[in-house]
DRENPA-3360 file (N, C-alpha, C; in nm, 2 decimals, always signed):
BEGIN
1 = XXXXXXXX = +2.99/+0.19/+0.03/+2.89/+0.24/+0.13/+2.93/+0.20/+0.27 ~ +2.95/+0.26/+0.36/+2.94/+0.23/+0.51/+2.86/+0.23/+0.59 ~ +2.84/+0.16/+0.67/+2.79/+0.07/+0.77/+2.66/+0.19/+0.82 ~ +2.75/+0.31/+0.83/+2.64/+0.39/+0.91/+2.54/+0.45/+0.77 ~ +2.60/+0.46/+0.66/+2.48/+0.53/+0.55/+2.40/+0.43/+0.47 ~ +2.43/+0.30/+0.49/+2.34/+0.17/+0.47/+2.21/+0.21/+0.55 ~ +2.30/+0.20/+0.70/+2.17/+0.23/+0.80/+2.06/+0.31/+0.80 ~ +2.14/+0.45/+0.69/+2.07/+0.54/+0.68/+1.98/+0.55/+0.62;
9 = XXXXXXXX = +2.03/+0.49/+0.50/+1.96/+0.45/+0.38/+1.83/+0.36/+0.37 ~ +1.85/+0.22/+0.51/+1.74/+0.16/+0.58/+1.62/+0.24/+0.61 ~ +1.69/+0.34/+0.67/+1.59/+0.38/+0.79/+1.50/+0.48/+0.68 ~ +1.53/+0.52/+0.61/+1.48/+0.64/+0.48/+1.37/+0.53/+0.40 ~ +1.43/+0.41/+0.37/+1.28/+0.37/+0.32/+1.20/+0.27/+0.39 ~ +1.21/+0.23/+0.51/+1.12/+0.21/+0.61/+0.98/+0.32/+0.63 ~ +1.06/+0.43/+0.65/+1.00/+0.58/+0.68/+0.88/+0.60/+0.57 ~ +1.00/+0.59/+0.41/+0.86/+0.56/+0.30/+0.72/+0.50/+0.28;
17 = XXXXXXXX = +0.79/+0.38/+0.33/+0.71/+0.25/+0.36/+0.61/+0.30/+0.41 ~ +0.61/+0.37/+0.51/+0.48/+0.35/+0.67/+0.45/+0.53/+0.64 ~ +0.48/+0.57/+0.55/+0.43/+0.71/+0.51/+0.29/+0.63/+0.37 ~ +0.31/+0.55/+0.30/+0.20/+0.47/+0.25/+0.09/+0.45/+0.31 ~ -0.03/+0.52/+0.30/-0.17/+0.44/+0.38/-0.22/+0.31/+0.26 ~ -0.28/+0.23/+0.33/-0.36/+0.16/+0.30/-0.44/+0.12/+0.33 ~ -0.54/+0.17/+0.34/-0.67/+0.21/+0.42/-0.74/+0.11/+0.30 ~ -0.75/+0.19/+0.22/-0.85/+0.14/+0.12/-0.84/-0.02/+0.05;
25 = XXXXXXXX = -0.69/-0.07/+0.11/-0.74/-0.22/+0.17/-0.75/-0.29/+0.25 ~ -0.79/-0.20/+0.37/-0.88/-0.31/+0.48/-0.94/-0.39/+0.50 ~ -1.05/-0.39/+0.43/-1.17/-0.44/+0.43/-1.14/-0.60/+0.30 ~ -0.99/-0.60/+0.29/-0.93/-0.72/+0.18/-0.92/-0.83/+0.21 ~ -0.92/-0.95/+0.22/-0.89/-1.05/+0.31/-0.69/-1.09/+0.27 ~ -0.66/-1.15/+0.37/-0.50/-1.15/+0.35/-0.51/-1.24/+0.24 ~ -0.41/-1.28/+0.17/-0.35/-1.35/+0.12/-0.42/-1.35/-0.03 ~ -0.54/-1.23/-0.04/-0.58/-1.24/-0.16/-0.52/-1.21/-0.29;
33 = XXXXXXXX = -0.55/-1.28/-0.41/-0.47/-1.22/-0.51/-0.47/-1.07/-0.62 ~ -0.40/-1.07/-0.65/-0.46/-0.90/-0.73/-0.54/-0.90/-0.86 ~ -0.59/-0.99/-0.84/-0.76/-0.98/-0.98/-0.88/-0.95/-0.85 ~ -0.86/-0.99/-0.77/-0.94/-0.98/-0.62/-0.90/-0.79/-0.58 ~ -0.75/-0.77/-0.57/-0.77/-0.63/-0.58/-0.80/-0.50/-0.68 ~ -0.78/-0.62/-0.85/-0.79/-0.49/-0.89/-0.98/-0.46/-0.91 ~ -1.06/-0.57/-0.89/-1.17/-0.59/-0.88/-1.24/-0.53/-0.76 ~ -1.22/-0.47/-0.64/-1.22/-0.46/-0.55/-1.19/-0.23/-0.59;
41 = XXXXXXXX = -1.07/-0.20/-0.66/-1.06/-0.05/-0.65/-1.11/-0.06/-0.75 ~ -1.16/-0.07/-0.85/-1.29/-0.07/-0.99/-1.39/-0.09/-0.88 ~ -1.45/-0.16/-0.84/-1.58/-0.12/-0.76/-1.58/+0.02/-0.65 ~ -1.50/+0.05/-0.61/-1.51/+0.20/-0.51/-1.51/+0.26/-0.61 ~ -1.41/+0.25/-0.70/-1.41/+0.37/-0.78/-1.54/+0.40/-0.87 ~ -1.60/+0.30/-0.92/-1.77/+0.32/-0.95/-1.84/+0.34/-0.84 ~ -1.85/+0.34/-0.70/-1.90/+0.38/-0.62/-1.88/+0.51/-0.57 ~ -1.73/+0.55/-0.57/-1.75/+0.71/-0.55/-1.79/+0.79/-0.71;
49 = XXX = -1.75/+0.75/-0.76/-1.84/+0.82/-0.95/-1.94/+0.82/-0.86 ~ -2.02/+0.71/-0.86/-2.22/+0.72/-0.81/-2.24/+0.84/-0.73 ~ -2.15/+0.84/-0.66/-2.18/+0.97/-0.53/-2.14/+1.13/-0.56;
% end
């Protein structure tokens, strides 16, 4: 692979990256762990059901 289609290749999943929202963990505190998140999308998700 060469130098410039590495680059390319960088820049393609960067692009992926920041095409990702993550909205719906905002409201998460940093550094928390994933029993905290999966605890966290089970609660919206019973919350939009409710609605």
């Amino acid at each position: 692979m060469t130098e410039q289609e590495h680059k390319q290749e960088t820049d393609a999943q960067r692009d992926d990256e920041q095409d990702v929202s993550t909205d719906h963990l905002d409201d998460m505190e940093d550094g928390c762990g994933c029993a905290e998140v999966w605890e966290h999308m089970s609660e919206r998700r019973e919350d939009a059901a409710d609605d």
